[in-house]
VOKOL-585766 format. One line per field, with one value per residue: residue number from 1; chain; z, y, x of N, C-alpha, C in turn. Coordinates in steps of 0.2 Angstrom, whole numbers. Atoms other than C-alpha are relative to their C-alpha. Layout:
REM VOKOL-585766
nr c(NUM:...);
kette c(A:...);
nup c(Z:...);
nnorth c(Y:...);
neast c(X:...);
caup c(Z:...);
canorth c(Y:...);
caeast c(X:...);
cup c(Z:...);
cnorth c(Y:...);
ceast c(X:...);
//
This chain:
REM VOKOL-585766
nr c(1:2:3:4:5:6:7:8:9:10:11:12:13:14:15:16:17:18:19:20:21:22:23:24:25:26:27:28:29:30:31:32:33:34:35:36:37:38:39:40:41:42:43:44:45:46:47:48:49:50:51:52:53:54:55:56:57);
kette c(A:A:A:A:A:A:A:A:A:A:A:A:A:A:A:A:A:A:A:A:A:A:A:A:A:A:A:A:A:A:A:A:A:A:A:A:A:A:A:A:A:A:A:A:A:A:A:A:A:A:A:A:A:A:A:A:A);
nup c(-6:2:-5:-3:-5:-4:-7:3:5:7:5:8:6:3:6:8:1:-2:2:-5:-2:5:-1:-5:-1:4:-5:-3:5:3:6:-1:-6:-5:-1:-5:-5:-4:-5:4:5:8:4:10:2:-6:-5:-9:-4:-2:-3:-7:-3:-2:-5:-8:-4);
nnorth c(3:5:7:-2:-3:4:4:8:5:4:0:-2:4:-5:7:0:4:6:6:1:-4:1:7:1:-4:2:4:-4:1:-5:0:-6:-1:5:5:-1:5:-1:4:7:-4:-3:-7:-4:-7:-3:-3:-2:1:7:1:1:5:7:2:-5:6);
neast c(-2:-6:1:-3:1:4:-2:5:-5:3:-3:0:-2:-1:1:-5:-5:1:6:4:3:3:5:3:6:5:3:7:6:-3:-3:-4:-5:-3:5:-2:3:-3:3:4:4:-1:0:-4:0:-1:5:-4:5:-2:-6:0:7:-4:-9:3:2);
caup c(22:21:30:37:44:52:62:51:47:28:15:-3:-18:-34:-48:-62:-57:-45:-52:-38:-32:-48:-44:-27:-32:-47:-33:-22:-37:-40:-56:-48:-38:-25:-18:0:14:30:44:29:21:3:-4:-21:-25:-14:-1:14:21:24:27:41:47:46:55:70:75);
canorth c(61:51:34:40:54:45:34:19:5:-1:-8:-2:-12:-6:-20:-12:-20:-36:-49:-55:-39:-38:-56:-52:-34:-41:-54:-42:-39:-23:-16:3:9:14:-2:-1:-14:-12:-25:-36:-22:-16:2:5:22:36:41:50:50:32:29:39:30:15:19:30:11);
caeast c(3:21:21:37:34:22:33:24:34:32:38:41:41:45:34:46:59:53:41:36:30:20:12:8:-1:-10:-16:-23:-35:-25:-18:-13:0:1:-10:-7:-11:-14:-20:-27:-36:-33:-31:-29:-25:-20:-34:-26:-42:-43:-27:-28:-44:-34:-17:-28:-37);
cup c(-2:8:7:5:6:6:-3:-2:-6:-4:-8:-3:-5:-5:-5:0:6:-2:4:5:-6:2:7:-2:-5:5:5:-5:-2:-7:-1:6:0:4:9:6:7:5:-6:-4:-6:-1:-4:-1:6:1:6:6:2:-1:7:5:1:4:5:2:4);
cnorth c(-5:-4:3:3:0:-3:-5:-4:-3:-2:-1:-4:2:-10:3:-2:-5:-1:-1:6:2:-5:3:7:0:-8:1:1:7:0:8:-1:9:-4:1:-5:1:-3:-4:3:3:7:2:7:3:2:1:-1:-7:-3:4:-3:-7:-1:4:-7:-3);
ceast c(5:0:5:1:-6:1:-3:4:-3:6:-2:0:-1:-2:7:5:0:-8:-4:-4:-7:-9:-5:-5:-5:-4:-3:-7:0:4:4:6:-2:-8:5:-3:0:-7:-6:-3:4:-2:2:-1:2:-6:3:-5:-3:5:1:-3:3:7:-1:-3:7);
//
């Protein structure tokens, strides 16, 4: 499932080359990508299945 073609607005961050993207997902309490946030909640790793669970509320 692609956010996109979803119609979901997001935004990318690429830690390998911004720091502060780094900061901020080693702050979640993450250490994988892709770390995925969505209405405050945390998803590390891909799980389509709760990602959809989350962007069908």
């Amino acid at each position: 499932m692609a956010l996109g073609q979803r119609c979901v607005l997001f935004i990318e961050k690429d830690i390998r080359e911004d720091e502060q993207a780094l900061r901020e997902l080693t702050g979640l309490g993450s250490q994988a990508t892709p770390t995925t946030v969505i209405r405050g909640e945390v998803i590390i790793g891909f799980d389509p299945k709760k990602l959809g669970e989350k962007l069908e509320v």
